[in-house]
C-alpha positions in Angstrom: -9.3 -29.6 31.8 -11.7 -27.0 33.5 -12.6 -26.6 36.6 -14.0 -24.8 39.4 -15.1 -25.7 42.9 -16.6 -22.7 44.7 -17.5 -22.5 48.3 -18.5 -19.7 50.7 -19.7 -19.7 54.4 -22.8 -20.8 55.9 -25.2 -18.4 55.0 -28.5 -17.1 57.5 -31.4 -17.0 55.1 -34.5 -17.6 57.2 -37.0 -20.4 56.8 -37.8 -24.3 56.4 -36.5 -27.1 54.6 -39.1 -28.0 51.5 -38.7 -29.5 48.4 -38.0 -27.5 45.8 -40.8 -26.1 43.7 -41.1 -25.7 39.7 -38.4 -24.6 37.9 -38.6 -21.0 37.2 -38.9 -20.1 33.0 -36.1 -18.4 31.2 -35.9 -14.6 30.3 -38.4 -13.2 32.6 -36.5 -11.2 35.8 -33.2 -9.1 34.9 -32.9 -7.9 38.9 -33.8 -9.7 42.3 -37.4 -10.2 42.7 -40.4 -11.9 43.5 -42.4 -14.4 41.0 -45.6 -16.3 41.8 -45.8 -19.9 40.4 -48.8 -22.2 40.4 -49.9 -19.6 44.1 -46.0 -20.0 45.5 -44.2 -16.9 45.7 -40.7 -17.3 44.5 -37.4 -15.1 45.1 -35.3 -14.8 42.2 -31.9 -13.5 41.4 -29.4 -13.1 38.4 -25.6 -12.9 38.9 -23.7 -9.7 38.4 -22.7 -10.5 34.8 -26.2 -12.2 33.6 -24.7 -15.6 33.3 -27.2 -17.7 35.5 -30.0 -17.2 37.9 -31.3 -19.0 40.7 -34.7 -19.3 42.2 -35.8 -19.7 45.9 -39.0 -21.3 46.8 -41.4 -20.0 49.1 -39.8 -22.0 51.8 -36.4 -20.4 51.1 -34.9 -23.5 49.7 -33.2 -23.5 46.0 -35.3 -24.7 43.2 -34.1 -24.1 39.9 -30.9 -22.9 38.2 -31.1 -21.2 34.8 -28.5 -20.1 32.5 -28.4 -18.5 29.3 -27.7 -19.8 26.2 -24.3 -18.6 24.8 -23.1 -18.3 28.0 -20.0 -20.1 26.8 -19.3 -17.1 23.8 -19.1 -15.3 27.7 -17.5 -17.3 30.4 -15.3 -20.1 31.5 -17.2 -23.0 33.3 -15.2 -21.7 36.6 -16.9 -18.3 36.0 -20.5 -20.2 35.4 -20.0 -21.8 39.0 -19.3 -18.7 40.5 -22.0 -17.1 38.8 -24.6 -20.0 40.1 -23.4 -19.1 43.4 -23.3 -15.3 43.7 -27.2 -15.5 41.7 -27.7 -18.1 45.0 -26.1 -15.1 47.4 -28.2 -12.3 46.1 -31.3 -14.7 46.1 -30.8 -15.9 49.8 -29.7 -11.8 51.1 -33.0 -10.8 49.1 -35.2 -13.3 50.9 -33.9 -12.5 53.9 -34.5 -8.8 53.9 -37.9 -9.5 53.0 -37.9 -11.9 55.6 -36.8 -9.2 58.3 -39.0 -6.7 57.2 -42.0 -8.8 57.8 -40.8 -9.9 61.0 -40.7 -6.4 61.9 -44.3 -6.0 60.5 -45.5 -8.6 62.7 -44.3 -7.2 65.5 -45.8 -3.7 64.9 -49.1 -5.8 64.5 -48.8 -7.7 68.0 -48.0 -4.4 69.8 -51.0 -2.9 67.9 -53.4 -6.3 69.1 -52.1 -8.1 72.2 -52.8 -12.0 71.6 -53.8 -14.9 74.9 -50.1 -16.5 76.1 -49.6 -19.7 74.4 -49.8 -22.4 76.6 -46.6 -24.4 77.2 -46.3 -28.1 78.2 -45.8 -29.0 82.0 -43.2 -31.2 83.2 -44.3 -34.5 84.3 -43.1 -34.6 88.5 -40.9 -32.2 89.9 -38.2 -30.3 87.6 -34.9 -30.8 88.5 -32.8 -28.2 89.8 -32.2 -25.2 87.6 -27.9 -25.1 87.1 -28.5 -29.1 86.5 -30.8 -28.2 83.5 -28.9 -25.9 82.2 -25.6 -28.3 82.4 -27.6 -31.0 80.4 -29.1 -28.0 77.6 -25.3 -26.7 77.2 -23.8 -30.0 76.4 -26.8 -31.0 74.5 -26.4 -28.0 72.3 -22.8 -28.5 72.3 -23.3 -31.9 70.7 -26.3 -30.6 68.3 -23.2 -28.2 67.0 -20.7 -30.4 66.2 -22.8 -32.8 64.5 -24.7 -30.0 62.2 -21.1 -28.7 61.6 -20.4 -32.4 59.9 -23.5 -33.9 58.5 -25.9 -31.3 57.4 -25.1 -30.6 54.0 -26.7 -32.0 51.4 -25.0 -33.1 47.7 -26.4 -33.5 44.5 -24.9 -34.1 41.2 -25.9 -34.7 37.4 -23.8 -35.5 34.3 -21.4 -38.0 36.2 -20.8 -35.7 38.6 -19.1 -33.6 36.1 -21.9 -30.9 38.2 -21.7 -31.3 41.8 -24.2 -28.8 44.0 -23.9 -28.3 47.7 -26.4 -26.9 49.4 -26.8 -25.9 53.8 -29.8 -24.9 55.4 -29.1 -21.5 54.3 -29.1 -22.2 50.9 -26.4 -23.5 48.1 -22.5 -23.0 49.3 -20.5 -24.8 46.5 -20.9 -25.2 42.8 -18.7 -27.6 40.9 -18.5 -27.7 37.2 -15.7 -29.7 35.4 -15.1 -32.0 31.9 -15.2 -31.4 28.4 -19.0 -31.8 28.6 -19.6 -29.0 30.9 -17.9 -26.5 28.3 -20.3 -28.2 25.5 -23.5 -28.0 26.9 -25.9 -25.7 25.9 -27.4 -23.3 28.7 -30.8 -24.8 28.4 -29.4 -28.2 29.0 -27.6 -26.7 31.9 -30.0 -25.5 33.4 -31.8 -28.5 33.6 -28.8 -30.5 34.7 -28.1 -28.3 37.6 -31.9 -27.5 38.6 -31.8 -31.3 38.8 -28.8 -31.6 40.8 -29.9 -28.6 43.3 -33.0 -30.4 44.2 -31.1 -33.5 44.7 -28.7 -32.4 47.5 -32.1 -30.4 49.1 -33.5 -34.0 49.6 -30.2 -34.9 50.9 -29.9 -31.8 53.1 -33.3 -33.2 54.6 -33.2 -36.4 54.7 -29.4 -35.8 57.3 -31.4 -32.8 58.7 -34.3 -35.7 59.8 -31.6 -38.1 61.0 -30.5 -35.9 63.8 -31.6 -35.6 67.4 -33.0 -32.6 68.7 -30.5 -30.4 70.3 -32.6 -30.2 73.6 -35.2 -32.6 74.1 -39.6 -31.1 74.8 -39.3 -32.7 78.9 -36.1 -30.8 79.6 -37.9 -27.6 78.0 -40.8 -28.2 79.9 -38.8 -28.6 83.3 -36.8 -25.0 82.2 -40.7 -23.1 82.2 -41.5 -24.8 84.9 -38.6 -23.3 87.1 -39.7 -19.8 84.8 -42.7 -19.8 86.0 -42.1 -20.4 89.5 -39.2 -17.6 89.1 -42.3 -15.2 87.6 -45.1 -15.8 90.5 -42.2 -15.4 92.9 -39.2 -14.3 92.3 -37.7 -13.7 95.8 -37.9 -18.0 95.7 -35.2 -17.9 93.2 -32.1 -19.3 95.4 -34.3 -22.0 96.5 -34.7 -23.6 93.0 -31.0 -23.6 92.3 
């Protein structure tokens, strides 16, 4: 019976949690690139051997899987599930580029036109001392790790969970595609099923993403800028507040 269950590492696409948008029409972008649906601008991508192709909302977050019909004239189902997931890689590295290089845009554009500071929220009472602050926000963060390490990745499957999708905040990291069925269905019908079962394990992702505690809590940030700004109107006062 075939089978393939393909994972790689956490990847670092930038940008929020949303659910996904529309799913993206067959046949219309042969290399990574952007498409605009109902105002949204997507990011697309097609595998290496033009098997499948994913497409990232606005947001960053997977929303629709296609493959092509007569893909199985083509391909094994473990060479589909690879596919899904190196279309998902070249989606997430395209977005991400484009996500630097308007970073870098911005920044040219705040050094062009200084803004007014943002103002930050004061601590209520006195901070406590500095190393105790940072004590609590290493552990907290600590804590925050080991938990994302173990809940935050979301599941979602379709056809009996003869398709299984697994998606992290930086996009989809394993693509499972076994049974007879799998082998059977057309590639319009596929890409339903696994549009379907990406979007599922994004509102999974969320819903454990929701669950968890902030790593380090808004009064323990507020007491860290208030010891910042004392340290910036006078810094010679710095071995006091420690």
């Amino acid at each position: 019976m075939p089978h393939q269950s393909t994972h790689r590492d956490h990847p670092h696409a930038p940008g929020a949690w949303a659910p996904a948008g529309d799913e993206a029409e067959a046949g219309h972008e042969a290399e990574p690139g952007r498409e605009t649906s109902s105002g949204r601008e997507t990011t697309t991508a097609w595998d290496g051997r033009r098997l499948a192709r994913v497409t990232l909302d606005a947001h960053g977050s997977p929303a629709a899987v296609q493959v092509v019909d007569g893909w199985e004239r083509h391909a094994a189902v473990d060479d589909l599930a690879a596919a899904v997931l190196d279309a998902a890689r070249t989606a997430a590295r395209t977005l991400d580029e484009r996500a630097w290089a308007s970073l870098a845009d911005d920044a040219d554009r705040r050094r062009r036109t200084p803004s007014a500071p943002v103002a930050s929220p004061a601590p209520a009472g006195t901070p406590r001392p500095l190393d105790e602050l940072a004590e609590i926000a290493i552990t907290s963060l600590s804590a925050a790790s080991q938990a994302d390490d173990a809940a935050a990745v979301g599941t979602g499957s379709a056809l009996d969970h003869e398709i299984e999708v697994r998606v992290v905040r930086g996009g989809i990291v394993g693509v499972t595609l076994r049974g007879p069925r799998v082998a059977r269905t057309s590639g319009t019908q596929l890409s339903r099923l696994l549009t379907g079962a990406v979007r599922a394990a994004v509102t999974d992702l969320r819903h454990r993403l929701a669950a968890q505690a902030p790593a380090v809590s808004d009064a323990l940030l507020a007491e860290v800028l208030a010891h910042l700004r004392a340290l910036t109107a006078d810094p010679a006062s710095a071995g006091d507040r420690t």
